[in-house]
Backbone as JSON, one array per atom type, in Angstrom:
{
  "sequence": "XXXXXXXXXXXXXXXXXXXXXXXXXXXXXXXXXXXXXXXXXXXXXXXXXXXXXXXXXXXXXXXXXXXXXXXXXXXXXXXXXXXXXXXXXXXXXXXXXXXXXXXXXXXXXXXXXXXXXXXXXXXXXXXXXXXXXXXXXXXXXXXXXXXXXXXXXXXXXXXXXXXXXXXXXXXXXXXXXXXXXXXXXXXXXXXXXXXXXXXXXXXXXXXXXXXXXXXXXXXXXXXXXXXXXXXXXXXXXXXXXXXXXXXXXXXXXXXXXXXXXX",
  "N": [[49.66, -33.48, -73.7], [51.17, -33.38, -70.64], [51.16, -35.51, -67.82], [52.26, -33.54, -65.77], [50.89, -31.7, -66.8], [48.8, -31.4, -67.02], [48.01, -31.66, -64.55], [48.28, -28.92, -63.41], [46.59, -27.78, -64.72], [44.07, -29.05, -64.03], [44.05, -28.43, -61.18], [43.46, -25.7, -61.67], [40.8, -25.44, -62.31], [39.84, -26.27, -60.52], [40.33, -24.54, -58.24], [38.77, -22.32, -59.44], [36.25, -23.12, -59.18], [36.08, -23.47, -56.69], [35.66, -20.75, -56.01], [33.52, -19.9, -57.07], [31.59, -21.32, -55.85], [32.16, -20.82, -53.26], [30.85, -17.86, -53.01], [28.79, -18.23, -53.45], [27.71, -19.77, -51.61], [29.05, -18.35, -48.85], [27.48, -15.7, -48.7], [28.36, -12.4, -49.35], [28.84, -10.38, -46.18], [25.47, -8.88, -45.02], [24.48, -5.39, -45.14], [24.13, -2.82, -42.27], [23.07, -2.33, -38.81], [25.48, -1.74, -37.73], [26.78, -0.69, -39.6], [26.58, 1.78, -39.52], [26.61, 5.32, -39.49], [27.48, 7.22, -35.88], [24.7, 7.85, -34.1], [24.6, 4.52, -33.74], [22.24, 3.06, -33.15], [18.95, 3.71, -32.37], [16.9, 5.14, -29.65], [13.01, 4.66, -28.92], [11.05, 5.53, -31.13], [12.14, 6.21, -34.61], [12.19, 7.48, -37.9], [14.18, 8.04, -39.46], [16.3, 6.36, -38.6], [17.81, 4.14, -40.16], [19.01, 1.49, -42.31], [20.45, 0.35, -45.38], [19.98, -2.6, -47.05], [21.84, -5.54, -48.38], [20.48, -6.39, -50.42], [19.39, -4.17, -51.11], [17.29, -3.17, -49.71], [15.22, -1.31, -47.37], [15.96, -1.48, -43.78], [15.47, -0.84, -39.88], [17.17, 0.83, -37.46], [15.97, 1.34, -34.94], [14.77, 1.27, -31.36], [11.79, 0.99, -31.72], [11.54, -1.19, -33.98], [11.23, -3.84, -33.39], [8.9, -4.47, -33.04], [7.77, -3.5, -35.22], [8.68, -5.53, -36.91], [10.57, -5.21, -38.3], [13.73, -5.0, -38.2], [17.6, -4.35, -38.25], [19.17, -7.05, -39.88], [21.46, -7.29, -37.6], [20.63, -5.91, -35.68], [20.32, -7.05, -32.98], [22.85, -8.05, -31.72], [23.78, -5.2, -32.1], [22.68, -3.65, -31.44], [21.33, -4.32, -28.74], [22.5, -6.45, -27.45], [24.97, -5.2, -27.09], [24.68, -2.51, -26.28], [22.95, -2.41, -24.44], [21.03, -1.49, -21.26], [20.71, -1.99, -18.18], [18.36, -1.92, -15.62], [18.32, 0.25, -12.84], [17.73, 0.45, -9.31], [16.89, 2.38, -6.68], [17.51, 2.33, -3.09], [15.27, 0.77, -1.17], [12.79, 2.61, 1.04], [11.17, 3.58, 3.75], [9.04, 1.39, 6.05], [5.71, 1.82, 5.93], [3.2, 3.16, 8.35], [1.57, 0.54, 10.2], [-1.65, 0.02, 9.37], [-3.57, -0.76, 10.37], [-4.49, 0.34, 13.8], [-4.56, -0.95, 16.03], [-4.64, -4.3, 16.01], [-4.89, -6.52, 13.29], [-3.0, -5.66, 10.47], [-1.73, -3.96, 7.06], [1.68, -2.81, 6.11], [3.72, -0.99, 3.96], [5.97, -0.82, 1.75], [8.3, 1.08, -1.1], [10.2, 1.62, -3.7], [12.24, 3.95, -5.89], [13.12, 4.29, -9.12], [16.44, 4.43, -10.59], [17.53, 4.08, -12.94], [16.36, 3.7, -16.25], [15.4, 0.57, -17.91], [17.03, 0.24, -20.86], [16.99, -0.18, -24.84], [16.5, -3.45, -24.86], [17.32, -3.99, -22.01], [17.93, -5.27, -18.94], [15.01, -5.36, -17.32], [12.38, -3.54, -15.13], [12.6, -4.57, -11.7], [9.97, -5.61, -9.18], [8.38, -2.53, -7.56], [6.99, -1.82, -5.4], [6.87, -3.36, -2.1], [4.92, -5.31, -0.03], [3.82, -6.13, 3.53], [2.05, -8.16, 6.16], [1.13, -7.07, 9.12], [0.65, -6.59, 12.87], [-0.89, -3.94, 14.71], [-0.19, -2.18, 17.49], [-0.76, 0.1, 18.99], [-0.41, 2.31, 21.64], [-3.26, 2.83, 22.24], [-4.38, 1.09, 22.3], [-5.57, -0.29, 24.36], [-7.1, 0.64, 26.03], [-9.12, 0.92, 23.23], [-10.35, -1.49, 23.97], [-11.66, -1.6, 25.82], [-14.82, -2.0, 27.36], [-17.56, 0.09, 27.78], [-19.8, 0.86, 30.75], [-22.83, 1.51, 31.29], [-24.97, 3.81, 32.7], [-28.98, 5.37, 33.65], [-28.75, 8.87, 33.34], [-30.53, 9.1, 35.71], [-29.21, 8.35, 37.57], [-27.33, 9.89, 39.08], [-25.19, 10.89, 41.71], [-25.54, 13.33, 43.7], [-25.79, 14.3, 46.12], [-25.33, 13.83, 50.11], [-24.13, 11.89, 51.44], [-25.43, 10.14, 54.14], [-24.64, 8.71, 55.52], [-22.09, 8.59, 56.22], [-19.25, 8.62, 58.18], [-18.33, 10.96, 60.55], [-15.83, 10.79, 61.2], [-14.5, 9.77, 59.03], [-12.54, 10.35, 55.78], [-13.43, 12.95, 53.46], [-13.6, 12.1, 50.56], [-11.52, 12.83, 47.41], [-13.37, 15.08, 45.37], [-13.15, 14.67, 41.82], [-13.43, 16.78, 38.83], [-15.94, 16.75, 36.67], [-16.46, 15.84, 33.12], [-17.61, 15.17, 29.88], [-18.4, 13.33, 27.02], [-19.04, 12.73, 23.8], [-20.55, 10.52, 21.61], [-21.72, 8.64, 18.82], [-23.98, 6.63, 18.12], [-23.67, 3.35, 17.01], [-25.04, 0.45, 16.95], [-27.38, -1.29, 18.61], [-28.7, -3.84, 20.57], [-31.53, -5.33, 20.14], [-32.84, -5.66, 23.0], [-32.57, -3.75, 24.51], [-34.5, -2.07, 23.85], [-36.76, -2.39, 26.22], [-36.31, -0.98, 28.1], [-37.32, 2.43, 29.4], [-35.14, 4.26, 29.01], [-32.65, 3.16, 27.9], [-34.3, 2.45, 25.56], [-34.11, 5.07, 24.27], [-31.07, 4.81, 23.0], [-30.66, 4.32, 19.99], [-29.46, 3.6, 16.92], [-27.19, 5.92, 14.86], [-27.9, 7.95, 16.53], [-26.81, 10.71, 18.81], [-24.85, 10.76, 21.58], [-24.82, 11.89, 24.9], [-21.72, 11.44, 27.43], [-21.68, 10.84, 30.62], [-18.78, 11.34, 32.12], [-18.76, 10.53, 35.42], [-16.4, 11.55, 39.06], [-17.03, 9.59, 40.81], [-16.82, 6.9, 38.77], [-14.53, 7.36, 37.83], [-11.09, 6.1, 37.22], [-8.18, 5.51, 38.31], [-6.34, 6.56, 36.72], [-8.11, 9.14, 36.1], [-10.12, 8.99, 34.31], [-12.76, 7.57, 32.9], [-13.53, 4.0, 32.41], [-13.5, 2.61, 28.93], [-14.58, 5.35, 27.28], [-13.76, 5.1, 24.95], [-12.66, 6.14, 21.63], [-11.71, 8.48, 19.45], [-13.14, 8.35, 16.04], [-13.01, 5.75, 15.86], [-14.65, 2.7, 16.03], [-15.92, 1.44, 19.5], [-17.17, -0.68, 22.26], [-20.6, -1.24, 24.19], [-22.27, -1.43, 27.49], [-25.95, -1.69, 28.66], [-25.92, -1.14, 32.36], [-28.27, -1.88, 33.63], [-29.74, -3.19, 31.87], [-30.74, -5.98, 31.2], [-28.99, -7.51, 28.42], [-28.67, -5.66, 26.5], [-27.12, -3.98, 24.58], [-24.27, -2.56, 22.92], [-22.82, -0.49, 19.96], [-20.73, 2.13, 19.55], [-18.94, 5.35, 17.9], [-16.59, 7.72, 19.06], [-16.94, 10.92, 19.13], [-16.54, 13.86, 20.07], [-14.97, 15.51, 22.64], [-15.34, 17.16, 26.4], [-13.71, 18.78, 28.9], [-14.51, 19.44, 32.33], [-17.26, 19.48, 32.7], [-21.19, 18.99, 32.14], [-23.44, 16.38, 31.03], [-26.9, 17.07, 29.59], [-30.02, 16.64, 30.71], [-31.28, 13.05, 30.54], [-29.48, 12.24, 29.48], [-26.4, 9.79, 29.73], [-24.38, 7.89, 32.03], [-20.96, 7.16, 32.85], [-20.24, 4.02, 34.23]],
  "CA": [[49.9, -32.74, -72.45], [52.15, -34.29, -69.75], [50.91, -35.41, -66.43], [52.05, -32.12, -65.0], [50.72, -29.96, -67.33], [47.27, -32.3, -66.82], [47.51, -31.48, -63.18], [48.45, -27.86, -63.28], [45.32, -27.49, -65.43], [42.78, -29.48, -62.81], [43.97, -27.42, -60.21], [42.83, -24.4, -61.89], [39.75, -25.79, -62.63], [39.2, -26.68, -58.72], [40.0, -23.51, -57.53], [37.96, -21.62, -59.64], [35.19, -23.79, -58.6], [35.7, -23.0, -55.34], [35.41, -19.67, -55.93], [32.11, -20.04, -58.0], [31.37, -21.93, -54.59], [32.55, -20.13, -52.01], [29.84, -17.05, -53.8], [27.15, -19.0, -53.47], [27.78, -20.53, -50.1], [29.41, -17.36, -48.19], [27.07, -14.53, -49.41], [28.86, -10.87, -48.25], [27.71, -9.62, -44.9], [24.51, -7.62, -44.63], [24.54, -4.42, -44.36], [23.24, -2.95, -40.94], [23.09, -0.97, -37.87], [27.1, -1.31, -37.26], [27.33, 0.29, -40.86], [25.6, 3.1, -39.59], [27.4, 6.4, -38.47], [26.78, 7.37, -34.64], [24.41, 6.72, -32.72], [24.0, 3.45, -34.27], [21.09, 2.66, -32.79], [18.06, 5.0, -31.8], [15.91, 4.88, -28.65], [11.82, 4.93, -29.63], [10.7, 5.28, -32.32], [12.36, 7.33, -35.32], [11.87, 6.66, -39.24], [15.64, 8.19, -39.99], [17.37, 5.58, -38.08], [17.23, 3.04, -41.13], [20.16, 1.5, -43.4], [20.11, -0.35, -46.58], [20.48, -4.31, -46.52], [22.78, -6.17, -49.5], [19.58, -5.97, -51.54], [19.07, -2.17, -51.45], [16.15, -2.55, -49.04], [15.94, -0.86, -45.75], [16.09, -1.69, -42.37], [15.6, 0.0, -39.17], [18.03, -0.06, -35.85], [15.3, 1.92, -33.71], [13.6, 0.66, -30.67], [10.65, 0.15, -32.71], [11.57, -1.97, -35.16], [10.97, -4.82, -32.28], [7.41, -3.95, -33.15], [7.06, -3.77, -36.73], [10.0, -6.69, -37.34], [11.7, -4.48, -39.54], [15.39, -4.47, -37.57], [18.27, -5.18, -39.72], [20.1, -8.57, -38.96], [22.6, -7.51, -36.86], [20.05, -5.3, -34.89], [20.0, -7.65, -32.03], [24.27, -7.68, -31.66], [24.9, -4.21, -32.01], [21.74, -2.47, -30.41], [21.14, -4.89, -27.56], [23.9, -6.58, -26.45], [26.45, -4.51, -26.97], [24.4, -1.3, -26.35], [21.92, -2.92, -23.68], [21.11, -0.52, -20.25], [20.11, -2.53, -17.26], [17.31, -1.34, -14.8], [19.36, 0.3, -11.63], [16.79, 0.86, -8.61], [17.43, 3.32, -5.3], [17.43, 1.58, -1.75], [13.9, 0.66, -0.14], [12.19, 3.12, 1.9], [11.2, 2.92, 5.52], [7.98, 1.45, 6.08], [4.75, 2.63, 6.32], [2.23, 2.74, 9.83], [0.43, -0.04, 10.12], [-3.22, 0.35, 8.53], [-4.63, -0.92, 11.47], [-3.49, 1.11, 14.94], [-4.54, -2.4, 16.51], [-5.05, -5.6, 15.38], [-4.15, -6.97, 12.07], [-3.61, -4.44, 8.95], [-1.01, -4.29, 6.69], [2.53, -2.01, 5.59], [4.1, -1.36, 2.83], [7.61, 0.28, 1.29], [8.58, 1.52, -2.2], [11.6, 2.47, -4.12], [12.16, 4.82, -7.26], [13.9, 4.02, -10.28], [17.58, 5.4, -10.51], [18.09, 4.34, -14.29], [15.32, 2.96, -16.19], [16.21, -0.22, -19.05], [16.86, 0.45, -22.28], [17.69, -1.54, -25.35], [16.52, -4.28, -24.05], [18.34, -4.37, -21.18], [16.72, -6.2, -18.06], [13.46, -4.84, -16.47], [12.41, -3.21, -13.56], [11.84, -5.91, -10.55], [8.25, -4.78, -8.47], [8.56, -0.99, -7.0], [7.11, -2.32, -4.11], [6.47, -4.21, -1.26], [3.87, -5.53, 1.36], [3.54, -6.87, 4.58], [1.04, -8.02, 7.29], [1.38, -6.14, 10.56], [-0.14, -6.63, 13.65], [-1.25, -2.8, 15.19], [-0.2, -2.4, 18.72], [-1.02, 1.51, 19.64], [-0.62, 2.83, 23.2], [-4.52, 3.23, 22.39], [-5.45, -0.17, 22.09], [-6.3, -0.82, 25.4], [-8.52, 1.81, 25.97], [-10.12, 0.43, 22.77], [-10.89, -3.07, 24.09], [-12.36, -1.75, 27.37], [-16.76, -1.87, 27.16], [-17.87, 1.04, 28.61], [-20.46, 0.73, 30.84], [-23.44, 2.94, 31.38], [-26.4, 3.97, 33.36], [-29.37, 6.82, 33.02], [-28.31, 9.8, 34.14], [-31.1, 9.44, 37.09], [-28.48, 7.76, 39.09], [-26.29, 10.68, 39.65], [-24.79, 10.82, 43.0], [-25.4, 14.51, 43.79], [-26.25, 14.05, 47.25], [-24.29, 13.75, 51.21], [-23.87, 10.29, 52.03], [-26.22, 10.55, 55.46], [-24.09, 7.21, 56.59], [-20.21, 8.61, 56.32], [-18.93, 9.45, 59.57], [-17.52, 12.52, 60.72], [-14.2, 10.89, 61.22], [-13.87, 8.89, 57.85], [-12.0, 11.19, 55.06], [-14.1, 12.9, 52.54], [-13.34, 11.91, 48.94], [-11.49, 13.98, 46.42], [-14.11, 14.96, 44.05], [-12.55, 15.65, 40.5], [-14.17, 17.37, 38.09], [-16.79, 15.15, 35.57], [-16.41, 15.67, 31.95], [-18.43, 14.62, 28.5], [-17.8, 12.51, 25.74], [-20.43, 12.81, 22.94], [-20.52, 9.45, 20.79], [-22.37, 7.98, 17.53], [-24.32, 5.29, 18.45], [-23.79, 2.05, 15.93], [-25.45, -0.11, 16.44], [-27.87, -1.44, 19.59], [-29.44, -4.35, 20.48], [-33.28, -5.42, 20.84], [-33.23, -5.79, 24.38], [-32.42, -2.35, 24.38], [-36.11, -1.53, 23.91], [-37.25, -3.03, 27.51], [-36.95, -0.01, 29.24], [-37.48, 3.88, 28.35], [-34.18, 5.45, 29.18], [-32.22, 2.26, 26.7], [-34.56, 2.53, 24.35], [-33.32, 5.94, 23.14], [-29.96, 3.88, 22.38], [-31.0, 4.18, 18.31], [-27.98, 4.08, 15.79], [-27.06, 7.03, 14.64], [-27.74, 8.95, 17.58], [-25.37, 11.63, 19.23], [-25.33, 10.33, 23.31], [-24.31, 12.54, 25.71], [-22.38, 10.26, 28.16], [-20.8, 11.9, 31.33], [-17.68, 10.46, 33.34], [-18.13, 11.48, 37.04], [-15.87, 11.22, 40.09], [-17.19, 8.62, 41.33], [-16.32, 6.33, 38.44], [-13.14, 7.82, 37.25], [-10.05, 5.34, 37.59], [-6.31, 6.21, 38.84], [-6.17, 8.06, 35.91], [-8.66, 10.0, 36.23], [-10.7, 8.7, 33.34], [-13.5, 6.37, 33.29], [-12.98, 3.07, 31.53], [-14.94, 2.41, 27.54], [-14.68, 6.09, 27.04], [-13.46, 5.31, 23.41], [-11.26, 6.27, 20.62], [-11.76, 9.05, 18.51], [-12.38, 7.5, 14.61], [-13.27, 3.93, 15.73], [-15.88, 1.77, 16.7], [-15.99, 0.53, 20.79], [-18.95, -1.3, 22.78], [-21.03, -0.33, 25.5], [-23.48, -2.57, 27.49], [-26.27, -1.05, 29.77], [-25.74, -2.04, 33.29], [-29.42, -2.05, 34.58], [-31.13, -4.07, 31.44], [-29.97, -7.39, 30.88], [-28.88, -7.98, 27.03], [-28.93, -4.06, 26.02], [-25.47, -3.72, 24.2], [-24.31, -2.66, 21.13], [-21.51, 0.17, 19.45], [-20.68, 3.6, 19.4], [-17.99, 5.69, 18.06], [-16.48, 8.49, 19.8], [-16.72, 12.27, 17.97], [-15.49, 14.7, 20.59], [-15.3, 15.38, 24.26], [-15.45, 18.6, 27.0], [-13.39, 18.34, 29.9], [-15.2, 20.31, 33.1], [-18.92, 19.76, 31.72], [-21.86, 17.91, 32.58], [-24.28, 16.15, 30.16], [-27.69, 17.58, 29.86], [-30.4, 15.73, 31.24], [-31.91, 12.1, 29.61], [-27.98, 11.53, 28.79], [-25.91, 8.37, 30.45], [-23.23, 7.72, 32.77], [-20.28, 5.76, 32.69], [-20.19, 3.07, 35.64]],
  "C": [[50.41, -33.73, -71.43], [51.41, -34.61, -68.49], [50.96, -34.02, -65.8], [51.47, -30.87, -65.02], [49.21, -30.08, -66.66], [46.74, -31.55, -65.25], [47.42, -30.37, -62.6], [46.88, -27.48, -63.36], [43.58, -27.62, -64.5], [42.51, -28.77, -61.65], [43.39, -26.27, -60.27], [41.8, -24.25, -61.87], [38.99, -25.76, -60.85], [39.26, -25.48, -57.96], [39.39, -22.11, -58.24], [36.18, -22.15, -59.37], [34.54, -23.54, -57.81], [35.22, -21.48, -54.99], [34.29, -19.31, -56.01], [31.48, -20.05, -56.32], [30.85, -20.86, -53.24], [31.69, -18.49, -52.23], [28.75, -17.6, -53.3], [26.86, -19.56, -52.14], [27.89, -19.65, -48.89], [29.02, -16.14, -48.75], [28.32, -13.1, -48.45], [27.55, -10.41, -47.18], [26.77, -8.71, -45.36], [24.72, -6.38, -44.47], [23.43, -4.05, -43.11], [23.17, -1.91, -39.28], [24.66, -0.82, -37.34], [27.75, -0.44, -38.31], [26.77, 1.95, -40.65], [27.02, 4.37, -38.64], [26.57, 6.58, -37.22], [26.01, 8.36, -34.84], [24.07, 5.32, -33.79], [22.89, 2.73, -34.1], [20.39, 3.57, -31.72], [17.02, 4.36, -30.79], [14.57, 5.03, -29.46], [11.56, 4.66, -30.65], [11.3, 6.37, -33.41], [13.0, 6.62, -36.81], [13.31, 7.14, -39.59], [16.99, 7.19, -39.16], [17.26, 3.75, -38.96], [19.14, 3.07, -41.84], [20.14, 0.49, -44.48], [20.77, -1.96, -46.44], [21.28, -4.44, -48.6], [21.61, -5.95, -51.09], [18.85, -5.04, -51.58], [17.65, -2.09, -50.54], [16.01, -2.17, -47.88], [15.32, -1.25, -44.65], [16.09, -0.54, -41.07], [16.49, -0.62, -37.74], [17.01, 1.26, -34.59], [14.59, 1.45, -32.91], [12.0, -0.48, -31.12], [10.37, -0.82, -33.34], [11.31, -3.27, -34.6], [9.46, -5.03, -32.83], [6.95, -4.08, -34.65], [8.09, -4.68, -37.2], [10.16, -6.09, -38.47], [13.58, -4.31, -39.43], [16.06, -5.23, -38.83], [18.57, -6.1, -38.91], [20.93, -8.61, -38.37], [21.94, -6.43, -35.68], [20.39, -5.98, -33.04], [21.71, -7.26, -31.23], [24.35, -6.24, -31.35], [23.89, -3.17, -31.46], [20.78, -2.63, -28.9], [21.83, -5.49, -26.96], [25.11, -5.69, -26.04], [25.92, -2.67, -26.16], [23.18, -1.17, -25.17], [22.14, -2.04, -22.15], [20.38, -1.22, -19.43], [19.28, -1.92, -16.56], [17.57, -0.85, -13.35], [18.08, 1.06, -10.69], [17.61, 1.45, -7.52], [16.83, 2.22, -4.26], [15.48, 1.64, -1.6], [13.38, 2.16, 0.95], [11.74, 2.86, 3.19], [9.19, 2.59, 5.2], [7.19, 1.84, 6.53], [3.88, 2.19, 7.75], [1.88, 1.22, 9.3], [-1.14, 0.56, 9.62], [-4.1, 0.1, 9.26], [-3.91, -0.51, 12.94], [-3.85, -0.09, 15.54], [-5.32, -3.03, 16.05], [-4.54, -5.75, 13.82], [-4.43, -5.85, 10.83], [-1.87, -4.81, 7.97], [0.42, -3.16, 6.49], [3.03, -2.39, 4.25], [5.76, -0.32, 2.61], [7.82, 0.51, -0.29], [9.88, 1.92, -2.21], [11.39, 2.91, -5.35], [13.27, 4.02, -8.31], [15.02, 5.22, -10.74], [17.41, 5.65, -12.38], [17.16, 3.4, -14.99], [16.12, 1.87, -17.26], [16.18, 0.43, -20.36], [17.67, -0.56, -23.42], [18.14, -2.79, -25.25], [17.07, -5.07, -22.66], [17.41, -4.84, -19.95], [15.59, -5.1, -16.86], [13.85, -4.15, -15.7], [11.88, -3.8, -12.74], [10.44, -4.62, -10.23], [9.61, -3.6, -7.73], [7.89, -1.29, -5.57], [6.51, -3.55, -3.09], [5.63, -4.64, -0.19], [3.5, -6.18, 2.16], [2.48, -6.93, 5.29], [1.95, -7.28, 8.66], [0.45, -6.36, 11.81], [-0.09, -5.11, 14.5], [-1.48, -3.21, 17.07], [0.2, -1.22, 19.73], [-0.86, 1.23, 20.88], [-2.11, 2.52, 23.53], [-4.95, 2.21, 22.77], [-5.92, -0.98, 23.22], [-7.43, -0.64, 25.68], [-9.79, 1.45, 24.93], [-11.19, -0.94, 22.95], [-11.47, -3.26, 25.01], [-13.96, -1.48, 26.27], [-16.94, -1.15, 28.17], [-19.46, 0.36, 29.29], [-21.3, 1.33, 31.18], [-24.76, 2.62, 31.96], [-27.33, 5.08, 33.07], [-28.79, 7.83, 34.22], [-28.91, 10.22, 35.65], [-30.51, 8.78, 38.06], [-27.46, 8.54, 39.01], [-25.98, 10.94, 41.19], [-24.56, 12.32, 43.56], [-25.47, 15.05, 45.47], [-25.55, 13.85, 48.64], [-24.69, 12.48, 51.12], [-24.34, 10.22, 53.86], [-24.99, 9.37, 56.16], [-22.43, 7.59, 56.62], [-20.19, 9.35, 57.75], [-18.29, 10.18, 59.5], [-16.25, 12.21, 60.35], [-13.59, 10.48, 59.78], [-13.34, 10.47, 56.49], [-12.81, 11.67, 53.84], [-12.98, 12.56, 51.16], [-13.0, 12.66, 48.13], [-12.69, 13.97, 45.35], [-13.42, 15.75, 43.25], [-13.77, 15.88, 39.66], [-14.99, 16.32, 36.71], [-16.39, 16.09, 34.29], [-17.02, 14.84, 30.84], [-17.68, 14.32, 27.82], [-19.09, 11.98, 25.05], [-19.89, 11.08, 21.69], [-22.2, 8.84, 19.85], [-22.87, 6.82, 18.02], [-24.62, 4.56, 16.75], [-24.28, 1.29, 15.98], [-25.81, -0.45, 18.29], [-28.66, -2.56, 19.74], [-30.78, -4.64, 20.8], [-33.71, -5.16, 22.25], [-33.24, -4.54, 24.86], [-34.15, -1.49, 24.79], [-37.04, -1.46, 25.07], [-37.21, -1.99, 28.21], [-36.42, 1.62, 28.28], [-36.06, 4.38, 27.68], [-33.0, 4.32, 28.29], [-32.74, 2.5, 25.62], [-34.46, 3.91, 23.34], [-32.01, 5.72, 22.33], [-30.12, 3.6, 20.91], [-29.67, 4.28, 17.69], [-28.21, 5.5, 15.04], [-27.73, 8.37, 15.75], [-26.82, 9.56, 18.18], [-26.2, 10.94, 20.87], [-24.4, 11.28, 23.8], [-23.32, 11.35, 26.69], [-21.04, 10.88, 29.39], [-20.16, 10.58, 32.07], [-17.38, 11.7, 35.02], [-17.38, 10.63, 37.89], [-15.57, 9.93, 40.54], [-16.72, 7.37, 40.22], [-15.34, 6.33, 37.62], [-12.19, 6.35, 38.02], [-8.98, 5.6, 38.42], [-6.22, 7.09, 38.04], [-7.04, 8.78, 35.39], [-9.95, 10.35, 34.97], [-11.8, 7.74, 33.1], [-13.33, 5.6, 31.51], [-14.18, 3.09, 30.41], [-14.81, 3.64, 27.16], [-14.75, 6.35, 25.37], [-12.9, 5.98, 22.7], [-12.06, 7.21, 19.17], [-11.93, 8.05, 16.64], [-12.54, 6.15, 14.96], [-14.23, 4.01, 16.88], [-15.61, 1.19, 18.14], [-17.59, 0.0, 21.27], [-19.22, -0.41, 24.17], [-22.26, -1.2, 25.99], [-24.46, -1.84, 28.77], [-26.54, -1.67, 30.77], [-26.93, -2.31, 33.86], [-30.18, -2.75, 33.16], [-30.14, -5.21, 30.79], [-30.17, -7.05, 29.01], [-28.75, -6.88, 26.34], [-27.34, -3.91, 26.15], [-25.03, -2.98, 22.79], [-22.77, -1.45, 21.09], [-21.49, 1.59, 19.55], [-19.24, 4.15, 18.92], [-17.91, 7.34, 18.77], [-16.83, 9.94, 18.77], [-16.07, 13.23, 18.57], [-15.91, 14.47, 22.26], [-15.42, 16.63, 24.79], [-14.95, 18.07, 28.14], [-14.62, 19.77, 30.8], [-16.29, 20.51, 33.05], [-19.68, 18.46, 32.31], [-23.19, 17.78, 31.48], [-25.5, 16.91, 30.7], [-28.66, 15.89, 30.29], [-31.48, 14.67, 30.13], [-30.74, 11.78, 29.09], [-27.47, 9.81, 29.93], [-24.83, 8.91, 31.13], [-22.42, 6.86, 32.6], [-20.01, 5.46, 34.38], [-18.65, 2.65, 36.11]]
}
C-alpha cells in the first residue's frame, strides 16, 4: 500500500474515532419542558405537567417540582427565566392619624399588590410602612391644663355686701357639669373629709361656675373625653392625682358633696 493509500486509510480510522468520541463526550440533549406542547410550564402544583428525559424517565416543569427536585434540566431556562413574572405593586396610600392625638405615637401606610410573582420571578418588597409621629391635636392643650378643685361648700351663691352701687355687676353665665372617673389619688388626699372621697374609680361630679370660667367660657383641667388628665385639690396640700372625663351637661349644677373647678 502506497503512502497515500496508508494515509487515506488513517484518516478513516481518525474520523471514525471521533465519532465513537464525539458519542460519548456530546450525549443528545435531554428531553424537557421546551419539548413540551403549550403551556410549557404549569403554575402550582399539577402531576400532568411531566415529560420524559433521554432515559425514558419523567420529569416535571410545574411549580412544584422546586419542592420535590423533580424539574427536568432545562426547567430553570425555560420556566423561569424565560417565563419569569416579576412582583408589580400599586402606589402607597396616604397615611394614617397619628396613634397618639398628642405626644409621641406612631403612623403607618400600605399598598396592595397589582401583579403577584410567579415563576420565580422577584418577590414582593414589605406591604407596608411605619413611622413615629409626634400628636399635635387642637385638644392638646386643654389636655395639659390640671384642673383645679374645691368642695362644693365654697359656692359663691351669695351678694357681695362690699360691691358698690356704682361698680358694674358681672355677667353671670350659666355653670355646667362634667362627670369624671377618678384614677388614681394620692395619700394626702385622706387629710380632710371632703378629699378623701377622691377614691379611684369613682364618678365626681365637678361643676364649672361663672366665676371661674375663662374668655371662653370654660373652666381650665376640664378634660378630654377618652383620656387621662390631673387634678390637684386647692385647699389640702399634696392631694392630687387623675381622672378621666366620661360626659358633661351644659346648664346644670352638681348635686351636693361634688367639687368645683377653681
Amino acid at each position: 500500500m502506497g503512502a497515500r493509500g496508508w494515509s487515506s486509510a488513517r484518516l478513516g480510522v481518525v474520523l471514525v474515532g471521533y465519532s465513537i468520541l464525539s458519542g460519548l463526550m456530546l450525549p443528545a440533549a435531554e428531553a424537557g419542558c421546551r419539548e413540551r406542547s403549550s403551556p410549557s410550564c404549569c403554575t402550582g402544583r399539577n402531576n400532568e405537567c411531566f415529560e420524559y428525559t433521554r432515559r425514558k424517565t419523567m420529569c416535571y416543569c410545574d411549580a412544584y417540582c422546586q419542592k420535590t427536585r423533580d424539574c427536568c434540566e432545562d426547567y430553570r431556562q425555560v420556566c423561569q427565566l424565560s417565563a419569569a413574572t416579576d412582583c408589580v405593586l400599586g402606589s402607597w396610600g396616604p397615611w394614617s392619624p397619628c396613634t397618639s392625638p398628642c405626644g409621641i405615637g406612631s403612623t403607618e401606610r400600605s399598598r396592595q399588590v397589582s401583579v403577584p410573582p410567579r415563576n420565580g420571578g422577584t418577590p414582593c418588597p414589605d406591604l407596608k410602612q411605619r413611622r413615629g409621629c409626634f400628636g399635635n391635636n387642637a385638644v392638646c392643650s386643654s389636655a395639659k391644663e390640671v384642673a383645679k378643685i374645691l368642695p362644693d361648700s365654697y359656692k359663691r351663691n351669695f351678694k357681695d355686701p362690699w360691691r358698690r352701687p356704682h361698680m358694674l355687676m358681672k355677667e353671670e353665665k350659666a355653670s355646667y357639669c362634667v362627670y369624671l372617673r377618678v384614677k388614681q389619688a394620692s395619700a394626702a388626699c385622706k387629710n380632710q373629709l371632703w378629699s378623701a372621697q377622691l377614691v379611684r374609680e369613682r364618678l365626681v361630679c365637678a361643676e364649672c361656675q361663672s366665676d371661674a370660667m375663662s374668655k371662653s367660657d370654660r373652666c381650665g383641667g376640664e378634660g378630654l373625653e377618652g383620656s387621662r388628665t390631673f387634678w390637684v385639690a386647692a385647699s389640702v396640700p399634696g392631694c392630687h392625682g387623675s381622672w378621666a372625663r366620661e360626659s358633661s351637661s351644659e346648664s346644670c349644677h352638681c348635686p351636693s358633696y361634688s367639687v368645683l373647678f377653681v
